[in-house]
C-alpha positions in Angstrom: 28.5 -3.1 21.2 27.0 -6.3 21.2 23.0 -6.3 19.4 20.4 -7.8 21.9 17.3 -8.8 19.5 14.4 -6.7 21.1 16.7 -4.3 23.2 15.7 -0.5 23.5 19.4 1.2 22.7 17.4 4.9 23.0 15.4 7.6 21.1 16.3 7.8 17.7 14.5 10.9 16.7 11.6 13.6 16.9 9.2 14.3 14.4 7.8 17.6 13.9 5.4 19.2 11.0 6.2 22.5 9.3 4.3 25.1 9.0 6.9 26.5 7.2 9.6 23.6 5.8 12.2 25.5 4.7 12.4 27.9 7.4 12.2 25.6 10.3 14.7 23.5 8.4 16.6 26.2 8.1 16.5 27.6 12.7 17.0 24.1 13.6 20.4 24.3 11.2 21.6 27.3 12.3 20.2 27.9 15.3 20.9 24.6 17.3 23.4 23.4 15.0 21.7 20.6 13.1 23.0 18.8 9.9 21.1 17.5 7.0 21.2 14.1 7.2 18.7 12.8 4.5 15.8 14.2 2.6 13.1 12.5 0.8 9.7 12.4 -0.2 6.7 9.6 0.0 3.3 10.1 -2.3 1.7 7.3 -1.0 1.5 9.6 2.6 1.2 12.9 0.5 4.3 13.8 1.6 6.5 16.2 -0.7 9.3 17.0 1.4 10.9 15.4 4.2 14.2 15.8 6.5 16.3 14.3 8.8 18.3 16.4 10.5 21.6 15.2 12.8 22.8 16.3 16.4 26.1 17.5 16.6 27.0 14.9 19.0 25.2 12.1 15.8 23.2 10.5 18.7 20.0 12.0 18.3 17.5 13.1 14.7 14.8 15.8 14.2 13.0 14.5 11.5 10.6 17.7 9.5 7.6 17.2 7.3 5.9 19.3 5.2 2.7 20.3 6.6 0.6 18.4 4.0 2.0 15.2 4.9 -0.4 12.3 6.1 1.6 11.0 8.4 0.5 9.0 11.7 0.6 11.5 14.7 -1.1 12.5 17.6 -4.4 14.1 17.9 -5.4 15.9 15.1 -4.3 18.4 12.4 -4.5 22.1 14.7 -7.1 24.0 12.7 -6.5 27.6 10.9 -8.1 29.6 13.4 -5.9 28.0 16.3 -2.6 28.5 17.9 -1.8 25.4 18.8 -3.1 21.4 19.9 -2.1 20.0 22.7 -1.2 16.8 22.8 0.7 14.0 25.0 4.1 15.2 23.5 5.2 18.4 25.9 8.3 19.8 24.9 11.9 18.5 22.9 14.5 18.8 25.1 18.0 19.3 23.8 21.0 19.1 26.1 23.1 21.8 25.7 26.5 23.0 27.6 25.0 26.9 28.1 21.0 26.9 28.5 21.5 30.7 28.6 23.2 30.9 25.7 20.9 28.1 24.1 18.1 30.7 24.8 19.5 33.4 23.4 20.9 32.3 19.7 16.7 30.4 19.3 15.6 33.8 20.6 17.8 35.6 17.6 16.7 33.1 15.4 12.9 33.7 15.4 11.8 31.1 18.4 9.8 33.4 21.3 10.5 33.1 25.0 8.5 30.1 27.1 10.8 30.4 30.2 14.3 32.4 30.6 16.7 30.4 31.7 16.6 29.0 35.5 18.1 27.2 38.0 15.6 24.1 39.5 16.3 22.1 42.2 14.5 18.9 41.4 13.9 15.7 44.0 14.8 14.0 47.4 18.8 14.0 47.2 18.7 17.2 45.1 19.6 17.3 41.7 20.4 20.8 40.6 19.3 21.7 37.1 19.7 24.7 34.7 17.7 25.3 31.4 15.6 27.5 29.4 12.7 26.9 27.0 11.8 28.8 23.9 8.7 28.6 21.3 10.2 27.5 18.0 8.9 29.5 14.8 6.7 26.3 14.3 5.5 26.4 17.6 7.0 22.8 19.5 8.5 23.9 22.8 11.8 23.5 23.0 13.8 22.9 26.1 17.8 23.1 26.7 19.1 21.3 29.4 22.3 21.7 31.1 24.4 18.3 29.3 25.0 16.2 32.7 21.8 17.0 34.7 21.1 13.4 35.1 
């Protein structure tokens, strides 16, 4: 493929803040089949412990930092007493062959139920979609999409 200074080729990756590093590390591994890619650290953003974690398809990245990290985001830090910020970032989605089956391996893995898996009929011709979404242990919302839906 030819390089186009200034072109947009896609999303790279995600970056999410762990509660817990090592364990979300660890569901998004085994879970929904991510690989290590890289891991690092950065004092000047007091960040001990970073990760970038692969798709099985190598198109796509979660990167995970520790929860101490100073790194620009959204909004602000959630505070002890709260279960979650919102922010303008809703949901990862992941594309997946079997939303279902998605759903189920997250849900065995520690994630908790947002919305079993379903069948939506989206727009004006109809596209016909199925997915699932699931809390992670960290709490981002996680959605698995059908591969192919659009």
């Amino acid at each position: 493929m030819e390089k186009q200074k200034g072109k947009i080729y896609g999303i790279h990756h995600i970056a999410i803040r762990a509660e817990n590093f090592d364990a979300i590390v660890d569901f998004y591994e085994q879970a929904l089949g991510f690989s290590l890619s890289h891991s690092w650290s950065l004092p000047e953003f007091n960040l001990k412990r970073a990760a970038m974690l692969k798709s099985a398809d190598g198109n796509s990245f979660i990167e995970i930092y520790d929860s101490q990290a100073d790194i620009p985001a959204q909004g602000r830090k959630k505070r002890q007493d709260e279960e979650f910020v919102q922010t303008a970032l809703l949901h990862i989605c992941l594309s997946v062959e079997d939303p279902k089956i998605a759903f189920e391996r997250a849900i065995a893995a520690g994630a908790k139920p947002c919305h079993e898996p379903m069948v939506l009929h989206l727009g004006n011709p109809v596209i016909t979609v199925r997915n699932s979404l699931v809390f992670s242990p960290n709490g981002e919302v996680i959605e698995f999409l059908e591969a192919g839906a659009f």
